[in-house]
N, C-alpha and C positions, 0 to 999 in steps of 0.2 A: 280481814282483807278479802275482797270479793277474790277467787279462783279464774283464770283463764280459761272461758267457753263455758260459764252459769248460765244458766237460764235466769232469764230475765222475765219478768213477771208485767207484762204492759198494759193493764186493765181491761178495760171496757173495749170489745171491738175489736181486739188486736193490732190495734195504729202501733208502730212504733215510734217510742220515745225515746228520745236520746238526748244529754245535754245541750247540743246545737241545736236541739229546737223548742228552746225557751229561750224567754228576754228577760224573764225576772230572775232575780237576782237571788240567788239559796244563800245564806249566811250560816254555816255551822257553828250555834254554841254550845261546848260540850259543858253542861253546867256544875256534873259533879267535880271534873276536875278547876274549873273556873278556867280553863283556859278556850281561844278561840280555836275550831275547828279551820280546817282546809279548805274547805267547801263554799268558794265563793268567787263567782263568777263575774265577769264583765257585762254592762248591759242596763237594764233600768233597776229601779231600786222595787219597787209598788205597783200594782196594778193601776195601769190609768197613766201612769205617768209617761212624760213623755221619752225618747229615747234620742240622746246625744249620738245620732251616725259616725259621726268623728271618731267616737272613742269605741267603735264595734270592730273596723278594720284594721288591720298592723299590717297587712301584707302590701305586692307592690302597686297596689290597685289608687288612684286618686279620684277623690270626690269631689264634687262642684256642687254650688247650689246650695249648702247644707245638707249635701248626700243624696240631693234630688237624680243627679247624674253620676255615673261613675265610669272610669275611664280606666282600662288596663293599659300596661307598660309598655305596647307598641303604639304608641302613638305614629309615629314615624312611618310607618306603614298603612296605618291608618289615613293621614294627609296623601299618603302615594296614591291609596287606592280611592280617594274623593278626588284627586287631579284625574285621575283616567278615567272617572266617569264625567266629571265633568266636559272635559277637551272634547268628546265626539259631540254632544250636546253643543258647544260652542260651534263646532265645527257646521253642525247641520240649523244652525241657526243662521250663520251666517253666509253660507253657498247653496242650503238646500230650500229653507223653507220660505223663502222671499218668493219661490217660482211654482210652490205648492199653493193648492184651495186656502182657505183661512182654516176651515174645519181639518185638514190633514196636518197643515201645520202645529195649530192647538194642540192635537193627541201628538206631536212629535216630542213639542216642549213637556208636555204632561206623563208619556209613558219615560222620555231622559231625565226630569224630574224626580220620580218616584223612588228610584233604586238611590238618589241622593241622599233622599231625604230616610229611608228606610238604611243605610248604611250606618249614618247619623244616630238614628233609631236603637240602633242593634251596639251599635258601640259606645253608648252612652246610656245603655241598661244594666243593672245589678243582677248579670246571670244566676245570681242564687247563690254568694258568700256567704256560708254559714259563718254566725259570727265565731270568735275565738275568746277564749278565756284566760285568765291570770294561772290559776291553778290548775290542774287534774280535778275531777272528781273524788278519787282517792290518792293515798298517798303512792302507791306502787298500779298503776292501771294495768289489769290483764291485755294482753295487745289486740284481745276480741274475747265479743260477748255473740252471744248463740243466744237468739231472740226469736217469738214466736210471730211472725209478718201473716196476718191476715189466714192462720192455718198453715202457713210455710215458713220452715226452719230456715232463718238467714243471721251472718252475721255481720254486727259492725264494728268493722275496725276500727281504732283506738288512733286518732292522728296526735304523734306527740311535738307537732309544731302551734297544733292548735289548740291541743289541750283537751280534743273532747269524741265522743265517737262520735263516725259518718254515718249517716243512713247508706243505705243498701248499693242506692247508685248515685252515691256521692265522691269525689275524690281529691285529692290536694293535688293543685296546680302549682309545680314548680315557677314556671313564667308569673304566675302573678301571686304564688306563696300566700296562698288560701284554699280551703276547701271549696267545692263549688256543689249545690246540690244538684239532682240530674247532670252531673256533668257528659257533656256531648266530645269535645274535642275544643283545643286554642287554635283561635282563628288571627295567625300576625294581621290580617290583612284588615277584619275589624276593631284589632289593638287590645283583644281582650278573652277571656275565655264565651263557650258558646256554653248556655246551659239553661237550665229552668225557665230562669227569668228571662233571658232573652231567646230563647230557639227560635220561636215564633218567627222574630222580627227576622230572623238569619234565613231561614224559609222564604220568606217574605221577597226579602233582597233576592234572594235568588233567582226566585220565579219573576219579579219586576225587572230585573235583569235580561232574563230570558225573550218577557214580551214588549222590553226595549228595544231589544235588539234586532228580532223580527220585523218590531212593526218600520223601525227606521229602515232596514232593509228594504221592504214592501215598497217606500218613501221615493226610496234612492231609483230603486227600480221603475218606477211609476213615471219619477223626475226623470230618468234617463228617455224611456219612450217618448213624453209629453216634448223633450227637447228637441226630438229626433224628427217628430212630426213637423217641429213650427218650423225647422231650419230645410223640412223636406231632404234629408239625409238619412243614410242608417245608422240604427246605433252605433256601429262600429266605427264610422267614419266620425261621428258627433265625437265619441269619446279621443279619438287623436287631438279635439281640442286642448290648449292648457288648461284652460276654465275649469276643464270636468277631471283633471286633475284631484282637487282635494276629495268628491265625491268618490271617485274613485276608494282612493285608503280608508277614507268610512265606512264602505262597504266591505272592504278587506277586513278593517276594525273588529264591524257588528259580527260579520258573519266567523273569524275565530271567538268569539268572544263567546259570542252562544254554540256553539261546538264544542268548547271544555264548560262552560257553563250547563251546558242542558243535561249532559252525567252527572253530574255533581247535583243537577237538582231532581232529578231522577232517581239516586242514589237516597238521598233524605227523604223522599217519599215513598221508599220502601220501607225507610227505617221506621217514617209515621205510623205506615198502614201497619207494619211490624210488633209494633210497642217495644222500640228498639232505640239505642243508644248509638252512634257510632263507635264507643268505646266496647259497647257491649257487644256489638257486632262483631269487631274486630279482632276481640278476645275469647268471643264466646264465653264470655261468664256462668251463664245461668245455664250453659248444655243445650242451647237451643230449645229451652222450655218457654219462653217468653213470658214469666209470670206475670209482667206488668200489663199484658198486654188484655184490651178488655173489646176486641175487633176491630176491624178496618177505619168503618165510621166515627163508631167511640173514640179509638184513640186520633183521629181527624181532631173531631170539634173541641178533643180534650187537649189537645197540642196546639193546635194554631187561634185558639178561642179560648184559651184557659186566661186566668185572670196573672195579673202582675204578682210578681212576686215582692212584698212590701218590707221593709227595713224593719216594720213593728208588728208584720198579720201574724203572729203566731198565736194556736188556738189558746185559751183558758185551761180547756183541758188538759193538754200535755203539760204548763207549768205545774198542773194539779199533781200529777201522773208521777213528773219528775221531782216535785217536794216529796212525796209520798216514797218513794223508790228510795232516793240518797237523804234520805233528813237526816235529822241528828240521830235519834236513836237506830236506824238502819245502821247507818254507819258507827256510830260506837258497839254494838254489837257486834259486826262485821271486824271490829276492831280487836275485840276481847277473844 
């Protein structure tokens, strides 16, 4: 039985490998004794083959589509926070932009648009569920293995709801009772945890938020002068109209809205430039070494441009890496 804090031996490169990041399936048979081993995990069977998403998840996450979309357990918050974007949008559809140019109007519909649909986005992506397994790896798992990360001693902890160790800056989310890779932080508001797979889009939202709410501002503002002019009044006296009543709290709206909004995205663009986590921020994990972090730029294109995180992209190599590490004979050895 492997010891609590072994160096782990991860081939080529120094990627770490961990059972959550294989999809093929280890089958232990220990053949002197004719009995089957423990060692068999959830997932596909064979390389090539395809993978049933249904049967990767147990936590409280729901899939749509055949797993194309996946939806965390605040839904509910989720519909809240699509009505409040949508309502200002309705609002300035139907008091504002009737009295705007055709082209101001267009970028009104299209910048209240965006954060809809990126909300959407963000809450119907696979943040980065490491899948979960049937078994341990071993029969008694050490609660951390002490791993060689790219020349840097790190460890991964042993999650025993899931059966398998996390990578470095991975973590189990109670709300949606899965491990999440890169996990950032659960967002109730887009019903799901924020992490790998979706940050991006959560960025995304943010900053389409921000320059919604600007530009409809600008709008309002623009629409207020423009009325002001045609009625030969001042502003002041224009706005005592009821009319410009709804105008009015859309402006109220936009302008708290990007007030706690622009920290908050201001805040994740440090964490970009940083090669930072909000979990990891807020903990300080690493000592403010920022291992991951590869500069401003790099970790820019590598955050907000990096590719989807896929139900089946796991490399070849690591399944290799991982038969190789827990096979049978490792593990019967380990055993004796």
């Amino acid at each position: 039985m492997m010891a609590e804090g072994e160096m782990v031996d991860l081939g080529p490169g120094g990627s770490v490998v961990s059972p959550q990041n294989v999809t093929v399936a280890v089958e232990m048979e220990e053949r002197g004794a004719g009995g089957e081993g423990n060692l068999k995990y959830a997932g596909k069977k064979a390389k090539g083959e395809k993978v049933d998403p249904l049967a990767l998840y147990k936590g409280n996450n729901t899939l749509l589509c055949g797993g194309r979309c996946v939806m965390g357990p605040n839904k509910g918050y989720c519909i809240l926070a699509e009505f409040l974007l949508i309502a200002p949008l309705v609002l300035f559809s139907i008091f504002i932009a009737e009295d705007l140019p055709l082209p101001m109007a267009i970028g009104g519909w299209v910048a209240g648009g965006l954060p809809i649909l990126l909300l959407t986005k963000t809450s119907m992506t696979d943040p980065g569920i490491l899948r979960r397994y049937e078994k341990p790896p071993i029969e008694f798992p050490p609660t951390n293995l002490i791993v060689d990360y790219s020349e840097n001693i790190k460890k991964l902890w042993f999650c025993h709801k899931c059966n398998s160790y996390r990578s470095p800056r991975a973590k189990h989310c109670y709300m949606c009772n899965n491990c999440v890779e890169v996990f950032d932080h659960h967002c109730p508001w887009t019903g799901t945890c924020v992490g790998k797979g979706n940050y991006r889009y959560f960025v995304w939202f943010l900053t389409s938020m921000l320059v919604a709410g600007t530009y409809m501002g600008c709008a309002i503002l623009y629409y207020w002068v423009d009325q002001s002019r045609k009625s030969n009044q001042t502003v002041w006296e224009m706005l005592k109209d009821k009319d410009k009543i709804p105008s009015m709290v859309l402006l109220g709206y936009v302008t708290l809205t990007c007030f706690f909004i622009s920290g908050l995205t201001l805040y994740h663009y440090y964490l970009i430039f940083t090669g930072q986590t909000t979990r990891e921020h807020l903990k300080d994990l690493f000592d403010s070494k920022r291992p991951f972090s590869e500069g401003p730029f790099s970790n820019c294109i590598r955050t907000l441009c990096g590719s989807d995180v896929r139900l089946d992209g796991i490399e070849e190599a690591e399944e290799s890496a991982l038969a190789a590490k827990y096979g049978a004979s490792k593990m019967n050895q380990n055993r004796g």
